[in-house]
C-alpha positions as CSV (number, residue, x, y, z in Angstrom):
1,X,-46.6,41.6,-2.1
2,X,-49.1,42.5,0.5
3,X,-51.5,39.9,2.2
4,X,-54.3,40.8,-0.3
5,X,-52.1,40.4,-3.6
6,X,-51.1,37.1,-2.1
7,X,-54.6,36.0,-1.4
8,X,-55.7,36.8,-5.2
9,X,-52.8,34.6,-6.5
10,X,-54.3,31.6,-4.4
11,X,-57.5,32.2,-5.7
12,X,-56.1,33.0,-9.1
13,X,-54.0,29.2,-8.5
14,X,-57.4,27.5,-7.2
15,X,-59.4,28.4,-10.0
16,X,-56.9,27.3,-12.8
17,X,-56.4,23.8,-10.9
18,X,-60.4,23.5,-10.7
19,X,-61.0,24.5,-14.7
20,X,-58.1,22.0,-15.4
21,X,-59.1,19.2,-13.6
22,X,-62.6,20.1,-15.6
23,X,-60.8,19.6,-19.3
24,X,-58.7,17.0,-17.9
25,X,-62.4,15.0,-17.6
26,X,-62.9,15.7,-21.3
27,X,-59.8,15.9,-22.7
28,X,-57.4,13.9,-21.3
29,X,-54.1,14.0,-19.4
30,X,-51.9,13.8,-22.6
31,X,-53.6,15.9,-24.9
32,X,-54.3,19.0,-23.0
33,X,-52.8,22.2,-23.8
34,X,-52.2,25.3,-21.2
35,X,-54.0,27.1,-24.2
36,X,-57.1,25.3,-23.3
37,X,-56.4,25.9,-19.6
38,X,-56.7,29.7,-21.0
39,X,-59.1,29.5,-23.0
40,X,-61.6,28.2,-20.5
41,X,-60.7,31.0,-18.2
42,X,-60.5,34.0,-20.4
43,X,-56.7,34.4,-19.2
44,X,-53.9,34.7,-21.6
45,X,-51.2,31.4,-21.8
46,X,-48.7,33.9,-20.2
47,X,-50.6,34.1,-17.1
48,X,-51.1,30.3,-16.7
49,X,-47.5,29.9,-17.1
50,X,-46.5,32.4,-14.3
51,X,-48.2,29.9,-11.7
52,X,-47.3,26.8,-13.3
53,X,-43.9,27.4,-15.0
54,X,-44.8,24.4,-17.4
55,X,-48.0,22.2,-18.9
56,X,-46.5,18.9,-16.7
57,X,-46.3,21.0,-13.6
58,X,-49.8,22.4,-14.0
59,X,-51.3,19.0,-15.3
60,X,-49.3,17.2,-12.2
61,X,-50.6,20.1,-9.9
62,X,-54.1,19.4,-11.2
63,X,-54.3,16.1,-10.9
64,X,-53.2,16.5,-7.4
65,X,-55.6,18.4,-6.7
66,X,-58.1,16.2,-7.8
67,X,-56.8,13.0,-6.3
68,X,-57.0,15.4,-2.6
69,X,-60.4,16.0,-3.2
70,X,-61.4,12.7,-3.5
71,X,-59.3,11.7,-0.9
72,X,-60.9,14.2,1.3
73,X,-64.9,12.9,0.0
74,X,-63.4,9.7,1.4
75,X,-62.9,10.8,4.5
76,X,-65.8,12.6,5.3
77,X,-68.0,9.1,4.5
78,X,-66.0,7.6,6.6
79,X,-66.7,9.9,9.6
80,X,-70.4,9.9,8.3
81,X,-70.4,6.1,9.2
82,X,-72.7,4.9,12.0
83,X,-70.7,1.7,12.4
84,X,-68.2,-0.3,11.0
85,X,-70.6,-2.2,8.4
86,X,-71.8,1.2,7.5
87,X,-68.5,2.5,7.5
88,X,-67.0,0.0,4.7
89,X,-70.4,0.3,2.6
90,X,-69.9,3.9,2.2
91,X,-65.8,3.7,1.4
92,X,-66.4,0.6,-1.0
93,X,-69.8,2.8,-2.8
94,X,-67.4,5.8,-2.9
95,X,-64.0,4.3,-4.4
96,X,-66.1,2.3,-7.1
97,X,-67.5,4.4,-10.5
98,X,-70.8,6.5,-9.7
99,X,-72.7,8.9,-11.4
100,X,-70.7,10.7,-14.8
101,X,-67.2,8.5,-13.5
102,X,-65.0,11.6,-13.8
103,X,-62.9,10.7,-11.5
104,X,-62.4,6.9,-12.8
105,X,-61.6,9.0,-16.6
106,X,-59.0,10.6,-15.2
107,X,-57.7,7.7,-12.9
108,X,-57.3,5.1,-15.9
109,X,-55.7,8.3,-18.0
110,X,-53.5,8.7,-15.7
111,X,-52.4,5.0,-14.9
112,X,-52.0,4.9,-19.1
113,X,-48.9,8.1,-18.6
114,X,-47.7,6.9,-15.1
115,X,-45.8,4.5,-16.9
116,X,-43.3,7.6,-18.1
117,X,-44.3,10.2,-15.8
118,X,-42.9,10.3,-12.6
119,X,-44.4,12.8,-11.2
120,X,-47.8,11.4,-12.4
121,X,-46.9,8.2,-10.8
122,X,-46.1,9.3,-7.2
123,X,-49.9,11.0,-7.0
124,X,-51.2,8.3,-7.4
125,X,-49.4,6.0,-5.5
126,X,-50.2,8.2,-2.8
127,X,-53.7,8.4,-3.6
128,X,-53.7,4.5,-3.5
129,X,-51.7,4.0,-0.1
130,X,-53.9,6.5,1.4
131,X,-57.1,4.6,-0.2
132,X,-56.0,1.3,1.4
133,X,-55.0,3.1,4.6
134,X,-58.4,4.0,5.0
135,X,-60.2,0.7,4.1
136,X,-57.8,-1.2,6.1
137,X,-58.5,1.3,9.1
138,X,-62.2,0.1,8.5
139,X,-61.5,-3.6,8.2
140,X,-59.9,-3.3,11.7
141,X,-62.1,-1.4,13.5
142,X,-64.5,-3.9,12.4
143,X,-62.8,-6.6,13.4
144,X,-62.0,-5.0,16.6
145,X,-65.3,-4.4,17.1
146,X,-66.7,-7.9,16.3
147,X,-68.6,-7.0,13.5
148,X,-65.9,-8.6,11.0
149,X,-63.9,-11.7,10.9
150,X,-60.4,-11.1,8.6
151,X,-57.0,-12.7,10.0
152,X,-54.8,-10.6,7.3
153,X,-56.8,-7.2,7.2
154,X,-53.7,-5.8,4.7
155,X,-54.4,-8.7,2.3
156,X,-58.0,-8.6,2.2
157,X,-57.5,-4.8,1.2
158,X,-55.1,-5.5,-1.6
159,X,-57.6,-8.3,-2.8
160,X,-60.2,-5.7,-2.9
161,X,-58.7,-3.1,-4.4
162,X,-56.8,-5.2,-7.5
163,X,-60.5,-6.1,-7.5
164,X,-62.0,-2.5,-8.0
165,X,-59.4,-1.7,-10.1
166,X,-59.8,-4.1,-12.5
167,X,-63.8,-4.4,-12.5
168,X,-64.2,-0.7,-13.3
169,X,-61.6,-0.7,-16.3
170,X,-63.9,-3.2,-17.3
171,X,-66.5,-1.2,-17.0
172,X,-66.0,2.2,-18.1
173,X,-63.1,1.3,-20.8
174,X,-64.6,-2.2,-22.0
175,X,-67.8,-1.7,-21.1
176,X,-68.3,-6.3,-20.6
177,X,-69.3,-5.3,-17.0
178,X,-72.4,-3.3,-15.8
179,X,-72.1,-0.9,-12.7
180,X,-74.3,-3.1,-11.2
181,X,-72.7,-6.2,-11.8
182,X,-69.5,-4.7,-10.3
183,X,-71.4,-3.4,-7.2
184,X,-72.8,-6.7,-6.7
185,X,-69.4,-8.9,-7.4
186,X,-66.9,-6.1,-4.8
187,X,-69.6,-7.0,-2.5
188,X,-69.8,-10.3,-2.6
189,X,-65.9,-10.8,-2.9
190,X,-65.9,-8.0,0.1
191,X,-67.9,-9.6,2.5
192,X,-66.1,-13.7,2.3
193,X,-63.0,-11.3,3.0
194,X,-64.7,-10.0,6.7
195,X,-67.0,-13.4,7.1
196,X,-70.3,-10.8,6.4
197,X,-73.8,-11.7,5.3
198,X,-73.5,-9.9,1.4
199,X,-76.8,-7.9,1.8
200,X,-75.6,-5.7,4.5
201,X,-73.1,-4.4,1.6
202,X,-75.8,-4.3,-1.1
């Protein structure tokens, strides 16, 4: 295979994980088909099974690839940060839902099938170690810096994100909290964690 064939099979590969991680949003983990996968790419089911071998690799694969984007959003805010207060306001705005929520859809979908998918289950357990790696990184540096107060920076960030978790089930599953109401309560509960006046997380 020459360097040009090999190139169109990444793309080929990058643009079936993108349109999957699109039906994923509106269909669901469990109930997507590699026919749909087709479908929305005018391919045949053949051609999606060459560079998947199976619907769990390609769904794993796709959610993979979705969890590394978001990961990789996360840590261009963090870079974008000015300083450690700014820093934590833009990782906490970022992890909680915004905007349509697609990624929170497909997080709480796949949470529902980690529970008998393996594979399923280490993505996101990676997703979440890195997640707390990178709040706890903030935390620290803030404390380091003065700007925070927080004698068990690991615990705080396992408060918080239990926290997060839980608020926005509630709000994009139950629908008993508001977005705002969630903003307002992660802040609130974030900033007794670092000893920080609440409105400079608002």
């Amino acid at each position: 295979m020459t360097r040009r064939d090999r190139r169109a099979v990444e793309v080929r590969r990058e643009e079936m994980l993108a349109a999957t991680t699109q039906l994923l949003d509106r269909i669901g983990l469990a109930a997507i088909r590699v026919a749909d996968v087709a479908t929305e790419l005018g391919v045949s089911p053949g051609l999606v099974f060459y560079h998947f071998g199976s619907k769990d690799a390609l769904v794993a694969e796709a959610f993979g690839y979705a969890v590394d984007r978001d990961l990789d959003r996360l840590d261009r805010a963090v870079d974008r940060g000015k300083d450690p207060v700014d820093r934590l306001r833009r990782v906490l705005q970022l992890y909680g839902p915004t905007g349509s929520a697609t990624g929170w859809r497909l997080w709480i979908d796949a949470w529902a099938l980690a529970q008998r998918e393996p594979t399923i289950r280490a993505v996101l357990r990676r997703m979440d170690r890195r997640w707390c790696a990178v709040l706890q990184g903030v935390v620290e540096d803030g404390v380091d810096d003065g700007a925070f107060r927080c004698a068990d920076p690991e615990r705080t960030v396992a408060k918080v994100s239990a926290l997060l978790d839980g608020l926005s089930v509630a709000t994009l599953v139950y629908r008993s909290v508001s977005r705002r109401e969630l903003r307002q309560w992660v802040a609130e509960a974030v900033a007794r964690e670092v000893d920080l006046d609440v409105a400079a997380l608002v």
